[in-house]
N, C-alpha and C positions, 0 to 999 in steps of 0.2 A: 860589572862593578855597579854595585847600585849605593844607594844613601845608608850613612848610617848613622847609628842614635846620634853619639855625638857633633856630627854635622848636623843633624838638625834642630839638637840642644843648639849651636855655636850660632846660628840662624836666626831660634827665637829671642836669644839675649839679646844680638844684634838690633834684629827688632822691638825690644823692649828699650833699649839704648835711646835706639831715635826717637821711637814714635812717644817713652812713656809708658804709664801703666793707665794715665786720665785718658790717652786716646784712640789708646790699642782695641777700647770695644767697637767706638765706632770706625776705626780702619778695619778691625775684622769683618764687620756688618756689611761694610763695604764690597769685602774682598767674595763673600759670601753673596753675594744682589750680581755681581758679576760674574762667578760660578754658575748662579741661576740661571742669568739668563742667557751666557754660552750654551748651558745645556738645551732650553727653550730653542735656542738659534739651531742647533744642533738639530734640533727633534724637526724645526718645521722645514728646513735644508733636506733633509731625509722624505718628509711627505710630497716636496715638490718634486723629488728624485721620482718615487715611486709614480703619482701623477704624470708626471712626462713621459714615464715609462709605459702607464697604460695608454696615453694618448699616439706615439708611437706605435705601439704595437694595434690598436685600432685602426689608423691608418692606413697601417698594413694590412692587414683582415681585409681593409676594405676596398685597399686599390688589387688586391690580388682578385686573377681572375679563375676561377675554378677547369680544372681538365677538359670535363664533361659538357662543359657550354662552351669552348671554343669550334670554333667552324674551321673544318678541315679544306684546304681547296684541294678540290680532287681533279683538275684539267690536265 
């Protein structure tokens, strides 16, 4: 079930009701700076992901010890 026209006609009245036609630009503008900068949040949530991830994975690289140089006790 998704939205349809008419609910979202019933929605913009609504909001034209309260907020006006004088201040519906700047609550758009609004609604729009905060859009941005979810998505901005979005994007740098993501770069910290990836970073942790490579830092992790170095980590590991690095405390891992290779086959070939371990010492075998032969007694």
């Amino acid at each position: 079930m998704g939205i349809g026209v008419w609910q979202v006609v019933l929605v913009l009245v609504i909001v034209l009701i309260i907020f006006g036609a004088g201040k519906l630009p700047k609550v758009m503008g609004d609604v729009a700076k905060g859009v941005k900068n979810f998505k901005s949040g979005l994007k740098e949530g993501e770069e910290e992901a990836k970073a942790d991830d490579q830092a992790a994975i170095s980590a590991k690289e690095e405390t891992e010890v290779p086959a070939s140089s371990e010492k075998k006790d032969v007694s």
